[in-house]
mmCIF file of the N, C-alpha and C atoms, coordinates in Angstrom:
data_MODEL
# 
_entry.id   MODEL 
# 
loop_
_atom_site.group_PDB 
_atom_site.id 
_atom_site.type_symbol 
_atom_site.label_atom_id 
_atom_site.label_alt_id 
_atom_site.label_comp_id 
_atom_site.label_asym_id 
_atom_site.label_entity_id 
_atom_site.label_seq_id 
_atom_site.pdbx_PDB_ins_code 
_atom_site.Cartn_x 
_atom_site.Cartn_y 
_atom_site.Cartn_z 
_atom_site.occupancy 
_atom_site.B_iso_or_equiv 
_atom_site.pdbx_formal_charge 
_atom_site.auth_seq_id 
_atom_site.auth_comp_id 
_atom_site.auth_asym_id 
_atom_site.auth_atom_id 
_atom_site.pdbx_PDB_model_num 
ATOM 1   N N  . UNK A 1 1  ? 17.847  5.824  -38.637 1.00 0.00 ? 1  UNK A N  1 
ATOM 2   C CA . UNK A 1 1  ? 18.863  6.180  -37.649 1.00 0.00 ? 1  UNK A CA 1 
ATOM 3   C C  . UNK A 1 1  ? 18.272  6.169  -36.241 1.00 0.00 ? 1  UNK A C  1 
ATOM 4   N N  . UNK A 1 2  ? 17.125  6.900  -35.843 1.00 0.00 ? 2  UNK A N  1 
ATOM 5   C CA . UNK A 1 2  ? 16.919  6.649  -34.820 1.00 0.00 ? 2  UNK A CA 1 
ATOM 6   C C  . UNK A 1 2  ? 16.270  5.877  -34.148 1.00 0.00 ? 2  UNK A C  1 
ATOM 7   N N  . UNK A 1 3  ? 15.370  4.440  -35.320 1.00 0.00 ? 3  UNK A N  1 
ATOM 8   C CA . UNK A 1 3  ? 14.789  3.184  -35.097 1.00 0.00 ? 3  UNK A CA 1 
ATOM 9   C C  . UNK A 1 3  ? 16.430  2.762  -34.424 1.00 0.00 ? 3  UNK A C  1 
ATOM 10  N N  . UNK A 1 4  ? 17.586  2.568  -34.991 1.00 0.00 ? 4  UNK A N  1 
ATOM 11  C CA . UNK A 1 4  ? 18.533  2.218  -34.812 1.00 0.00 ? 4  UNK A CA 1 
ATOM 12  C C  . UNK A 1 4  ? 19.062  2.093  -33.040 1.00 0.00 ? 4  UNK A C  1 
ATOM 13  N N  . UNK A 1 5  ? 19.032  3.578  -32.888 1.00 0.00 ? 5  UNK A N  1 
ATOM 14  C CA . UNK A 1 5  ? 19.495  3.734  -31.637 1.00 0.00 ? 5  UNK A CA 1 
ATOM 15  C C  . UNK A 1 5  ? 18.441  3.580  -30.647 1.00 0.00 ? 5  UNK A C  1 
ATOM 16  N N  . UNK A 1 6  ? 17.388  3.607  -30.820 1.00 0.00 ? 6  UNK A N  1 
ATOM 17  C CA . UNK A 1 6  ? 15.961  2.991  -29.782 1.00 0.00 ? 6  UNK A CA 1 
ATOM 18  C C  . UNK A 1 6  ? 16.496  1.449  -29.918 1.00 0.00 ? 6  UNK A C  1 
ATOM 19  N N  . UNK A 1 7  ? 16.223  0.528  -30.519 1.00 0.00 ? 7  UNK A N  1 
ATOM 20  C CA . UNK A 1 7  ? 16.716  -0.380 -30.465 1.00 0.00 ? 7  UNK A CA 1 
ATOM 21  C C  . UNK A 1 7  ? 18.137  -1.156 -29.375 1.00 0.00 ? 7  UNK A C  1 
ATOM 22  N N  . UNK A 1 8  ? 18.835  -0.376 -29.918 1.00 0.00 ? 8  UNK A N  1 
ATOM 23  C CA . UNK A 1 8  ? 20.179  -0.767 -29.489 1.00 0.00 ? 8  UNK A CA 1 
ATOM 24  C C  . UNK A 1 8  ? 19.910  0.021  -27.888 1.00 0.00 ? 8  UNK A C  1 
ATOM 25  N N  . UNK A 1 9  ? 19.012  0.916  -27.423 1.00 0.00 ? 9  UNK A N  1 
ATOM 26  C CA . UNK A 1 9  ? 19.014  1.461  -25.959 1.00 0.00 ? 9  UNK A CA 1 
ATOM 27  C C  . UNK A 1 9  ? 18.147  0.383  -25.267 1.00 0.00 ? 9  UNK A C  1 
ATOM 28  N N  . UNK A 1 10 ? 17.209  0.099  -26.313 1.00 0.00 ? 10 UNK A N  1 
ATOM 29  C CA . UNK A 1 10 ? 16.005  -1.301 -25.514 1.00 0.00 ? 10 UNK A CA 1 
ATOM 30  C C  . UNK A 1 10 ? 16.798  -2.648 -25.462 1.00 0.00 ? 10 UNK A C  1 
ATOM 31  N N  . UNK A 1 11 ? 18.102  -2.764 -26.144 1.00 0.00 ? 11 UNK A N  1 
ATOM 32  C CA . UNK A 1 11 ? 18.255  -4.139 -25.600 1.00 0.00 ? 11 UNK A CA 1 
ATOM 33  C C  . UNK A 1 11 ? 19.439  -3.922 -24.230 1.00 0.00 ? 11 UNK A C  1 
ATOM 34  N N  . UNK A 1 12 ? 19.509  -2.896 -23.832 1.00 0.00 ? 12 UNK A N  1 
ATOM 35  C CA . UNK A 1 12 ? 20.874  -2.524 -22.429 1.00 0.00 ? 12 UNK A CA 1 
ATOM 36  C C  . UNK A 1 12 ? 19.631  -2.170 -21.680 1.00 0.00 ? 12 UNK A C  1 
ATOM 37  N N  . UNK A 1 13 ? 18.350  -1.665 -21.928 1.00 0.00 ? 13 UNK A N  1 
ATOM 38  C CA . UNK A 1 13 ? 17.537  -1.126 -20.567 1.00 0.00 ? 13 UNK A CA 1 
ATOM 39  C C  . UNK A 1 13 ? 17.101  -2.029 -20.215 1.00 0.00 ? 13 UNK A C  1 
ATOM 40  N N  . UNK A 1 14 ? 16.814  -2.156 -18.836 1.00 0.00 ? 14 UNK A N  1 
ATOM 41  C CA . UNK A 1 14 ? 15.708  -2.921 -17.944 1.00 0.00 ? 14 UNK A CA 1 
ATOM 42  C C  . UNK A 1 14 ? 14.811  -2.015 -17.098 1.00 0.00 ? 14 UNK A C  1 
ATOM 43  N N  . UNK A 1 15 ? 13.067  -2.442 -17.514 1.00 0.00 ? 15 UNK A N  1 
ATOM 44  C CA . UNK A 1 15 ? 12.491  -1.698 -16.858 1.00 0.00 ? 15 UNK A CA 1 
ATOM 45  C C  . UNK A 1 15 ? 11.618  -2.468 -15.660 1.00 0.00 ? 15 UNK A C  1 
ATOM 46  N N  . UNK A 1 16 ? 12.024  -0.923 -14.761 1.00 0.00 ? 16 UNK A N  1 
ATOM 47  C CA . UNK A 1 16 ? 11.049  -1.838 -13.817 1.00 0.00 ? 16 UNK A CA 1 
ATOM 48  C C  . UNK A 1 16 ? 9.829   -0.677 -13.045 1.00 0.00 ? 16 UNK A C  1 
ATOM 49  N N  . UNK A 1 17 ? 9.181   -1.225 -13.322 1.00 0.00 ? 17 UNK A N  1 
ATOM 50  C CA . UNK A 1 17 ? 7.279   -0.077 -12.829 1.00 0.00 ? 17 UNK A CA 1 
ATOM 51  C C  . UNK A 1 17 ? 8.428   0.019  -11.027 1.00 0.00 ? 17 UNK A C  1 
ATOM 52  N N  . UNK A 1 18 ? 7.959   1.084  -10.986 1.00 0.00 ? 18 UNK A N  1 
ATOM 53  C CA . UNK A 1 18 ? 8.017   1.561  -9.228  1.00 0.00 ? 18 UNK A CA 1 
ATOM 54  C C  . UNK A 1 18 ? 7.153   2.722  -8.835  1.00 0.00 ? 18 UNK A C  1 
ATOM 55  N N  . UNK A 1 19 ? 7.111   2.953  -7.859  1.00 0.00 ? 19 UNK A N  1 
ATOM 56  C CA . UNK A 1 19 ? 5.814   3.807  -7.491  1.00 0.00 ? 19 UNK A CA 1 
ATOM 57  C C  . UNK A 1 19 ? 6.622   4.503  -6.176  1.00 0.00 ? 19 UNK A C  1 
ATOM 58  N N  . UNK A 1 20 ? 6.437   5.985  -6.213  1.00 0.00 ? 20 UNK A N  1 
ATOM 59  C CA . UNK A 1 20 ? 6.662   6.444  -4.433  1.00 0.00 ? 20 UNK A CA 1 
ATOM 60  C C  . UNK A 1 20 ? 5.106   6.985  -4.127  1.00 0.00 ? 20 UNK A C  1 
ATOM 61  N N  . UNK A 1 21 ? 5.138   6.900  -2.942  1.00 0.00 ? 21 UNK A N  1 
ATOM 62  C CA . UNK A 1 21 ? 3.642   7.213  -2.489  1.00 0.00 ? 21 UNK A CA 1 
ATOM 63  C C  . UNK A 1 21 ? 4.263   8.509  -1.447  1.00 0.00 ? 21 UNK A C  1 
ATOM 64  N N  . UNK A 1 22 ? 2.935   9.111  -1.584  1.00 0.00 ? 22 UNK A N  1 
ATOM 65  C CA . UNK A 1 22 ? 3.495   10.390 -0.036  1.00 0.00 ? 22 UNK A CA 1 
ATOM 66  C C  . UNK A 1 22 ? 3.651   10.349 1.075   1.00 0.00 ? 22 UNK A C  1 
ATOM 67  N N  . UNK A 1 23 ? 2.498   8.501  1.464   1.00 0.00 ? 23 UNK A N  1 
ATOM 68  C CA . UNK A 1 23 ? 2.779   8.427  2.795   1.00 0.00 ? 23 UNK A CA 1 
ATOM 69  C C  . UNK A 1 23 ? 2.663   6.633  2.869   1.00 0.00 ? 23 UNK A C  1 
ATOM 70  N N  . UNK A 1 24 ? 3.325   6.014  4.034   1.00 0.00 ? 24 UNK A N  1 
ATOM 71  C CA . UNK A 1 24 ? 3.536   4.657  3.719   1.00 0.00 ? 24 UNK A CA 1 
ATOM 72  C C  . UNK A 1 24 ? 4.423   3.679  3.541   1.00 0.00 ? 24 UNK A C  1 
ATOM 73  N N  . UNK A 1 25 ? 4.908   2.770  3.203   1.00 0.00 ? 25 UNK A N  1 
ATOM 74  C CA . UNK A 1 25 ? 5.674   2.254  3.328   1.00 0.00 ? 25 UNK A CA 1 
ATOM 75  C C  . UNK A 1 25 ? 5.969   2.085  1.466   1.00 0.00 ? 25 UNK A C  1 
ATOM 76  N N  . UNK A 1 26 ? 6.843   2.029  0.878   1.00 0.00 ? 26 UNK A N  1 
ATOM 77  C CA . UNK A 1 26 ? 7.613   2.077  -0.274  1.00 0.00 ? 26 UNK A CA 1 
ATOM 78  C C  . UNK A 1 26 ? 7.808   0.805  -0.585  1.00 0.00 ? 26 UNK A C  1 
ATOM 79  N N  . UNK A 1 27 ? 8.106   0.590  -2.077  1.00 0.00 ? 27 UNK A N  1 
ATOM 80  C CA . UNK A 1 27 ? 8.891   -0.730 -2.719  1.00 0.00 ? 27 UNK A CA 1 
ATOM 81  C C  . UNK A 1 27 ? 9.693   -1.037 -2.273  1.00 0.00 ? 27 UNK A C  1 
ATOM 82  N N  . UNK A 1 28 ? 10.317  -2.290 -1.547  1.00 0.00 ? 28 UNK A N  1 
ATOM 83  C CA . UNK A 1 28 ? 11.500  -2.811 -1.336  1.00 0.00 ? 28 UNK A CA 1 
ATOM 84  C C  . UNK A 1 28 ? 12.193  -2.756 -2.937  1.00 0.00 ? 28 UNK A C  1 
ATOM 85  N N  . UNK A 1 29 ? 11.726  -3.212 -3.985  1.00 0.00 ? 29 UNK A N  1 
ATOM 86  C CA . UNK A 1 29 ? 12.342  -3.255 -4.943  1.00 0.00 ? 29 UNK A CA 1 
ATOM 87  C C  . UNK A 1 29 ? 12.955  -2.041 -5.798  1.00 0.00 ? 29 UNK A C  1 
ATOM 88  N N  . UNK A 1 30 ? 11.817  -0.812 -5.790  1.00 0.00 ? 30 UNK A N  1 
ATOM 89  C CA . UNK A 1 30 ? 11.730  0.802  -5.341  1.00 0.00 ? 30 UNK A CA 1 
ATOM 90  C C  . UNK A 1 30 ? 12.971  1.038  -4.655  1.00 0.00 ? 30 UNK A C  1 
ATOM 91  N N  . UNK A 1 31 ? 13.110  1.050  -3.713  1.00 0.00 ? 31 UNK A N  1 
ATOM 92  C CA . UNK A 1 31 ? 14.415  1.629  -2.478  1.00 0.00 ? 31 UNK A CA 1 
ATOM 93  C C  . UNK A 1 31 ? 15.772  1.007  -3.256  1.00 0.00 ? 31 UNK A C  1 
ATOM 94  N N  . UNK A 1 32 ? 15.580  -0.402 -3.951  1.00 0.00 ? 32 UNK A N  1 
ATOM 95  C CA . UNK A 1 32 ? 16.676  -1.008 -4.444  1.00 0.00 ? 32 UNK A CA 1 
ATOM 96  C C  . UNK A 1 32 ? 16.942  -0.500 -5.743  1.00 0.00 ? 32 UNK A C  1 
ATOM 97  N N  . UNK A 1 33 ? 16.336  -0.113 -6.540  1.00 0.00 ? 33 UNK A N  1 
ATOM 98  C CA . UNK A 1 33 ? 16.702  0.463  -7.658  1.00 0.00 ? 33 UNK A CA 1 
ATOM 99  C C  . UNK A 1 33 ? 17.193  2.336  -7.615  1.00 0.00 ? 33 UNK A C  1 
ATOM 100 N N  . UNK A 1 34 ? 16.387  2.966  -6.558  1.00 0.00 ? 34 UNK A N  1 
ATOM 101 C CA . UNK A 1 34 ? 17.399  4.445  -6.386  1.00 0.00 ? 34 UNK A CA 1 
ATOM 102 C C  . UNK A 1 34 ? 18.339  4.416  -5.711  1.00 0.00 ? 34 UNK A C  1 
ATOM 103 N N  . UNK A 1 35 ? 18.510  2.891  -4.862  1.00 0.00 ? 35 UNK A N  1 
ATOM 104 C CA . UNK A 1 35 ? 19.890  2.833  -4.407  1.00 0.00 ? 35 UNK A CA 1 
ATOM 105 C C  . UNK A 1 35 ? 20.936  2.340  -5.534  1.00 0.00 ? 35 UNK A C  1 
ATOM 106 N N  . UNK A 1 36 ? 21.088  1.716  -6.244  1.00 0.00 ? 36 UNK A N  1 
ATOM 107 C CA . UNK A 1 36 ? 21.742  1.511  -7.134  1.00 0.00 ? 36 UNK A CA 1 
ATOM 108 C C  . UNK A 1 36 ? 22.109  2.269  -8.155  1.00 0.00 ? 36 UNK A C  1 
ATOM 109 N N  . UNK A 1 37 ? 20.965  3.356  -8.743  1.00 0.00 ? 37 UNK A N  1 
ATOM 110 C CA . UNK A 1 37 ? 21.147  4.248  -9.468  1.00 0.00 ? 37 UNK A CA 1 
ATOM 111 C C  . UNK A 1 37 ? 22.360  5.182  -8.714  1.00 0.00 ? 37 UNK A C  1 
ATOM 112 N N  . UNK A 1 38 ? 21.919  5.744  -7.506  1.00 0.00 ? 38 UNK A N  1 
ATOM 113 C CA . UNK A 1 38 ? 22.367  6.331  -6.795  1.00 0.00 ? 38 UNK A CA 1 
ATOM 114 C C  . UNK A 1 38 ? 24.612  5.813  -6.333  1.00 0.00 ? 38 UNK A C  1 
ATOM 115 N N  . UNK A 1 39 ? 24.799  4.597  -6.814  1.00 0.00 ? 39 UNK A N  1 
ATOM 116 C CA . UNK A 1 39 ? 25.607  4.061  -6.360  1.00 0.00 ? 39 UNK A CA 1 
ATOM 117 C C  . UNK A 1 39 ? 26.309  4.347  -7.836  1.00 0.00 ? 39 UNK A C  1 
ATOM 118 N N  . UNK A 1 40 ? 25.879  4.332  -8.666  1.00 0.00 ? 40 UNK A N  1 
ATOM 119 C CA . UNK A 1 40 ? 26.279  4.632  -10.191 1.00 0.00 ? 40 UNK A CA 1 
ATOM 120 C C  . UNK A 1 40 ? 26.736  6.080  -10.109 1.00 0.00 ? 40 UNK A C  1 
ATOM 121 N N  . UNK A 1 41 ? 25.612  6.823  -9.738  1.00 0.00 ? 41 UNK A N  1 
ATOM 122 C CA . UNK A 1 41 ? 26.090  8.262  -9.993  1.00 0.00 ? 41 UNK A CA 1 
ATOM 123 C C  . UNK A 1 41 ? 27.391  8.240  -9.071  1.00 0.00 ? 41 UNK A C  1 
ATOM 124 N N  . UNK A 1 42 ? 27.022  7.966  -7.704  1.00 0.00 ? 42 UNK A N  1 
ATOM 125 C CA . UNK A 1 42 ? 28.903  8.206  -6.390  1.00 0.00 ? 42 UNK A CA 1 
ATOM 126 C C  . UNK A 1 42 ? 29.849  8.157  -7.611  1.00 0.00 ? 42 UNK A C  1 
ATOM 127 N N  . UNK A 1 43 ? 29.906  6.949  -8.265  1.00 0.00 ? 43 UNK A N  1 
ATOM 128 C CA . UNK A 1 43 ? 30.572  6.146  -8.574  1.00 0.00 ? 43 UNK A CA 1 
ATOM 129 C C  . UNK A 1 43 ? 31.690  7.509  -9.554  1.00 0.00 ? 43 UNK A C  1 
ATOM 130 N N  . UNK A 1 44 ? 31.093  8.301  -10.752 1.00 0.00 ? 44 UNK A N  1 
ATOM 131 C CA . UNK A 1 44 ? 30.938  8.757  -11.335 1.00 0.00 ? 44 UNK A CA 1 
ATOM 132 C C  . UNK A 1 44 ? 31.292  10.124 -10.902 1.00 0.00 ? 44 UNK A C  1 
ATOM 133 N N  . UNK A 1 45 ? 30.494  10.596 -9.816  1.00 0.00 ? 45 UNK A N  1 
ATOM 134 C CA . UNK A 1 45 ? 30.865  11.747 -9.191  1.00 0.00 ? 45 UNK A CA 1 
ATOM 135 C C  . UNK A 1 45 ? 32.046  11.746 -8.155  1.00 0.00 ? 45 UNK A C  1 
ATOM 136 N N  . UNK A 1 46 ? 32.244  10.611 -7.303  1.00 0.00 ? 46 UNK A N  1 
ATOM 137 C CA . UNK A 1 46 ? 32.961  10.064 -5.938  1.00 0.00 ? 46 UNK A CA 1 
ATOM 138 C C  . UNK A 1 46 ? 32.251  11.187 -5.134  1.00 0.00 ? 46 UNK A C  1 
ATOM 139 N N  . UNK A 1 47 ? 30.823  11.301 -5.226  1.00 0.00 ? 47 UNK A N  1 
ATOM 140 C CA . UNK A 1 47 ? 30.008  12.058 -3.926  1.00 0.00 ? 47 UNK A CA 1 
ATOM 141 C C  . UNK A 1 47 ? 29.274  11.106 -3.607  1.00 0.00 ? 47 UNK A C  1 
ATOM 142 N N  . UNK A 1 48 ? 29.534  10.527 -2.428  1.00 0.00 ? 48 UNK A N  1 
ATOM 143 C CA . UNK A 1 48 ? 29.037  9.786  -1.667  1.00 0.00 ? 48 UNK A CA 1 
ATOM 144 C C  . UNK A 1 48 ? 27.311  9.737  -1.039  1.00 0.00 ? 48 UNK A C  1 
ATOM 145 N N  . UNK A 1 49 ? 27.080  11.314 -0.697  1.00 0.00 ? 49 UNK A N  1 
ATOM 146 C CA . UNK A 1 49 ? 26.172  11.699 -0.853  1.00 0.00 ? 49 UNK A CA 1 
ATOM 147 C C  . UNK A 1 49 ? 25.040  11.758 -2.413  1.00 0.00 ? 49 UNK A C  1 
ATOM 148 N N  . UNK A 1 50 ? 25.430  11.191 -3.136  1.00 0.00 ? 50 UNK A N  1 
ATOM 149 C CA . UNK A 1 50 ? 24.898  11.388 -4.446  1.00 0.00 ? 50 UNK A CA 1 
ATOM 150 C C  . UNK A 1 50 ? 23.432  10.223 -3.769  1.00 0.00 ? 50 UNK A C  1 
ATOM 151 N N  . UNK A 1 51 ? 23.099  8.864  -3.635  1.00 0.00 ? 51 UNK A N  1 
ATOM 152 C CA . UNK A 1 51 ? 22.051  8.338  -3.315  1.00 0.00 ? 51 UNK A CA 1 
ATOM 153 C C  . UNK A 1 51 ? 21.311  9.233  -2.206  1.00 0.00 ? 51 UNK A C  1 
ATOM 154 N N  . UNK A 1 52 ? 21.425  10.117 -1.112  1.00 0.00 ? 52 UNK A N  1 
ATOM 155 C CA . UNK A 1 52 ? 20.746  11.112 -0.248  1.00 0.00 ? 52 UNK A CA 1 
ATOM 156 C C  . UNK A 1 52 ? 20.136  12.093 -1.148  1.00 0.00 ? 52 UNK A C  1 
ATOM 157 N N  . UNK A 1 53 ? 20.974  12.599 -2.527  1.00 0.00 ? 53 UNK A N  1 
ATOM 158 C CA . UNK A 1 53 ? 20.611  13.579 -2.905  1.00 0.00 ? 53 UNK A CA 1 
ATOM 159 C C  . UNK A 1 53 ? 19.359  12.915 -3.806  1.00 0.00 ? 53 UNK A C  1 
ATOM 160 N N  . UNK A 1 54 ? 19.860  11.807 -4.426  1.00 0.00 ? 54 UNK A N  1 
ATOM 161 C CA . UNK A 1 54 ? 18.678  11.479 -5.277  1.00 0.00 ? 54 UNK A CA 1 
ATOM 162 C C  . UNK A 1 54 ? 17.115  11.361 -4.632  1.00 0.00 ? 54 UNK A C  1 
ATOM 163 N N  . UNK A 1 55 ? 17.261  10.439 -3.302  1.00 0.00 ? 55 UNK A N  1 
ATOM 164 C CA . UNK A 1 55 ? 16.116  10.448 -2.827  1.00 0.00 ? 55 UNK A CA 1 
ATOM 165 C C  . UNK A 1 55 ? 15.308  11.810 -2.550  1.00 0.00 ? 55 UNK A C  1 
ATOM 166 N N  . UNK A 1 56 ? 16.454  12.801 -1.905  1.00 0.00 ? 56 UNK A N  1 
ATOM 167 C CA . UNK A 1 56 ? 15.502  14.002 -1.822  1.00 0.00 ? 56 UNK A CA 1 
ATOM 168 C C  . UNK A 1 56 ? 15.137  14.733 -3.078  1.00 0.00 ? 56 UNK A C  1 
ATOM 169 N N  . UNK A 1 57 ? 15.354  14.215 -4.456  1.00 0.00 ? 57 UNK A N  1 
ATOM 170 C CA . UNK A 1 57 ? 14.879  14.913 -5.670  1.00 0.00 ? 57 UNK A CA 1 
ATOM 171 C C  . UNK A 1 57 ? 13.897  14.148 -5.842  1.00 0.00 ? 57 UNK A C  1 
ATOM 172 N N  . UNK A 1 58 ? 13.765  13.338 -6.052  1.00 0.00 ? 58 UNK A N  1 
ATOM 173 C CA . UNK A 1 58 ? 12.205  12.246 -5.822  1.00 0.00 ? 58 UNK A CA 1 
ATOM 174 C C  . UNK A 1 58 ? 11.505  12.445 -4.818  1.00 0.00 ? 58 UNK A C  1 
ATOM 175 N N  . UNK A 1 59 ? 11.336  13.098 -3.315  1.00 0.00 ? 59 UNK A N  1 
ATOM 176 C CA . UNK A 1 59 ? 10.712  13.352 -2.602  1.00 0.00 ? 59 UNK A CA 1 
ATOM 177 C C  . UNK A 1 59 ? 10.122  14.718 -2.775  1.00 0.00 ? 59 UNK A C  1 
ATOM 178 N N  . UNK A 1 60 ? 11.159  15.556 -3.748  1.00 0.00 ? 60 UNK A N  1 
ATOM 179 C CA . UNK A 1 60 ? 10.522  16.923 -3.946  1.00 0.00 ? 60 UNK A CA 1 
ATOM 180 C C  . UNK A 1 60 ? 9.434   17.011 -5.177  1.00 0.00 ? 60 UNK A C  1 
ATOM 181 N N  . UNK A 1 61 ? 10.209  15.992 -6.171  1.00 0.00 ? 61 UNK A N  1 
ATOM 182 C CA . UNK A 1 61 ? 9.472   16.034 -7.379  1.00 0.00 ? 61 UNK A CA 1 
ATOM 183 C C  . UNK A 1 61 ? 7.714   15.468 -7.142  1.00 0.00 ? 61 UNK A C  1 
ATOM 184 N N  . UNK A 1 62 ? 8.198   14.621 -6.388  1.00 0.00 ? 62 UNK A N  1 
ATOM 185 C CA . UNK A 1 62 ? 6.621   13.992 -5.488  1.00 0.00 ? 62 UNK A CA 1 
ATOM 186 C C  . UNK A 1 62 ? 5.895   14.947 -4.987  1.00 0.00 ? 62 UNK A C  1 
ATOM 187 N N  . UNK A 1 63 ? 6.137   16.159 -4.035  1.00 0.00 ? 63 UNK A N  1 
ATOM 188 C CA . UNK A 1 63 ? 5.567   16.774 -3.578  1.00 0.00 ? 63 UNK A CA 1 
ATOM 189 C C  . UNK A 1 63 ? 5.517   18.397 -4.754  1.00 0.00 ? 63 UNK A C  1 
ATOM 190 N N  . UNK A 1 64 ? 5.818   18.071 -5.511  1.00 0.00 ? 64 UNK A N  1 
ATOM 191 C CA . UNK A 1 64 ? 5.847   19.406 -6.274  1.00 0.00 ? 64 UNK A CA 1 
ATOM 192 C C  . UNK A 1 64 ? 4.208   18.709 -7.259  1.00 0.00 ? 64 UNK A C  1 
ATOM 193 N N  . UNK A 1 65 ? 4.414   17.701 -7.658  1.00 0.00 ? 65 UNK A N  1 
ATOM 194 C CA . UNK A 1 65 ? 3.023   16.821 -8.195  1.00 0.00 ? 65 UNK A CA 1 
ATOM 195 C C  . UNK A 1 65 ? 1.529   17.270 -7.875  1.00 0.00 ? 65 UNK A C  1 
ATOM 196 N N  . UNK A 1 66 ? 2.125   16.850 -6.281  1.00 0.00 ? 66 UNK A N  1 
ATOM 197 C CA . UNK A 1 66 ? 1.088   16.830 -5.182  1.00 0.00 ? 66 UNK A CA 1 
ATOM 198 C C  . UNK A 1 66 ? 0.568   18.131 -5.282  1.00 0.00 ? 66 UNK A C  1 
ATOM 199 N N  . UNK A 1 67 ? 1.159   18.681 -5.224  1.00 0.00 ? 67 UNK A N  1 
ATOM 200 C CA . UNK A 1 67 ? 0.614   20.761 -5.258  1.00 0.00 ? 67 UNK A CA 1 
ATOM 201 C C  . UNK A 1 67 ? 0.130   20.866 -6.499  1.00 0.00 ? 67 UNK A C  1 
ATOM 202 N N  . UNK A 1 68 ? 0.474   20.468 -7.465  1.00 0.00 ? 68 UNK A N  1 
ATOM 203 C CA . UNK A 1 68 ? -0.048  21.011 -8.656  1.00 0.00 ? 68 UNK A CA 1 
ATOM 204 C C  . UNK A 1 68 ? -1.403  20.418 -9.072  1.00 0.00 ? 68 UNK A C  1 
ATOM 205 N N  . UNK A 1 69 ? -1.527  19.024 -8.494  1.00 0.00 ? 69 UNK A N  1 
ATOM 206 C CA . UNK A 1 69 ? -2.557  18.216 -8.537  1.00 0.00 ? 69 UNK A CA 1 
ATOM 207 C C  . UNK A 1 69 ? -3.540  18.916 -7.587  1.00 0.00 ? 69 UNK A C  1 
ATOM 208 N N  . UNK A 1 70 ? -3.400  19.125 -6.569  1.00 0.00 ? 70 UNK A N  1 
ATOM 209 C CA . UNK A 1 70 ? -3.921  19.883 -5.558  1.00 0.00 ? 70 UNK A CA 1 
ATOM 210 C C  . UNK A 1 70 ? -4.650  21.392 -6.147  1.00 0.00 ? 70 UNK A C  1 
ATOM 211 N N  . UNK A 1 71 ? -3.720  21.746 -6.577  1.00 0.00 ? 71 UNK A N  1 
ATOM 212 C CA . UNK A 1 71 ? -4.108  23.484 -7.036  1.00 0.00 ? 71 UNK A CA 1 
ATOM 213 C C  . UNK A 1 71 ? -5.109  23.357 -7.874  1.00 0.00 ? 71 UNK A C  1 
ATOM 214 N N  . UNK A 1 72 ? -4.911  22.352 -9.080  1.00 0.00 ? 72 UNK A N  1 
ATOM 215 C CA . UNK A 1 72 ? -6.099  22.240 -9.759  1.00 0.00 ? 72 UNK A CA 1 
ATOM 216 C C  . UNK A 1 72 ? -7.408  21.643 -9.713  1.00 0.00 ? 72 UNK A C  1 
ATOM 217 N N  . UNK A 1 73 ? -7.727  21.205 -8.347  1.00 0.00 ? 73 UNK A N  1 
ATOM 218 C CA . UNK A 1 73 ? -9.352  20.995 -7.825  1.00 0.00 ? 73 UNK A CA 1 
ATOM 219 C C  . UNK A 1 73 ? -9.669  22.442 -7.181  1.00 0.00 ? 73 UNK A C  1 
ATOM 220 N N  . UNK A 1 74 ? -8.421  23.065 -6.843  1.00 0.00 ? 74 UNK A N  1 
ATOM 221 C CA . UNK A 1 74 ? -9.519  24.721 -6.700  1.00 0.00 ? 74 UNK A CA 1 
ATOM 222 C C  . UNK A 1 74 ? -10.273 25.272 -7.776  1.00 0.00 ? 74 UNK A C  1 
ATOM 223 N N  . UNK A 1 75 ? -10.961 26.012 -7.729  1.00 0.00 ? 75 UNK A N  1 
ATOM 224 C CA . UNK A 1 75 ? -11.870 26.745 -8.036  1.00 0.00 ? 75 UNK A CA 1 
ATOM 225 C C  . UNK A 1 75 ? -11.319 27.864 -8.994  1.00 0.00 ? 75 UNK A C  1 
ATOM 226 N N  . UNK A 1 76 ? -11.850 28.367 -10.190 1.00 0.00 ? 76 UNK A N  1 
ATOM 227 C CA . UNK A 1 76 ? -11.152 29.619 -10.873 1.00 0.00 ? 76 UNK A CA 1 
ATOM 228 C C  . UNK A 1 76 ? -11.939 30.571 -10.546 1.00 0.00 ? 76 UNK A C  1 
ATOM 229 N N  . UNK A 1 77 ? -13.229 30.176 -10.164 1.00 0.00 ? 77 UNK A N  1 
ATOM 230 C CA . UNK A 1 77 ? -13.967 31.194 -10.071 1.00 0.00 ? 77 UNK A CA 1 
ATOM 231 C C  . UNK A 1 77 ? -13.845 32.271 -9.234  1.00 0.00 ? 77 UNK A C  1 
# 
């Protein structure tokens, strides 16, 4: 059953590697795929704002990383 439905989700997905960095210039291809996602959700919600919101959840989730990655080269001692 659930070989089944992996299957049948891998032949509708398309993946594509993207990367956000903290500082820099971004994927053109990157910017095009959370815009589109983002155009799905409006779509769905009719909040227009839905692509603004996404980017700033990816900008937080980025920087929430960053801290945790961060915290753990301190010291316990």
């Amino acid at each position: 059953m659930i070989i089944i439905k992996v299957t049948q989700h891998i032949k509708v997905s398309i993946f594509r590697p993207t990367a956000i960095e903290t500082a820099g210039l971004r994927n053109g291809l990157a910017i095009e795929l959370v815009q589109e996602i983002g155009r799905c959700i409006t779509t769905i919600t009719e909040d227009a704002r839905e692509t603004v919101f996404l980017f700033q959840r990816l900008s937080m989730a980025l920087q929430q990383g960053n801290a945790v990655a961060f915290q753990n080269t301190m010291s316990t001692e």
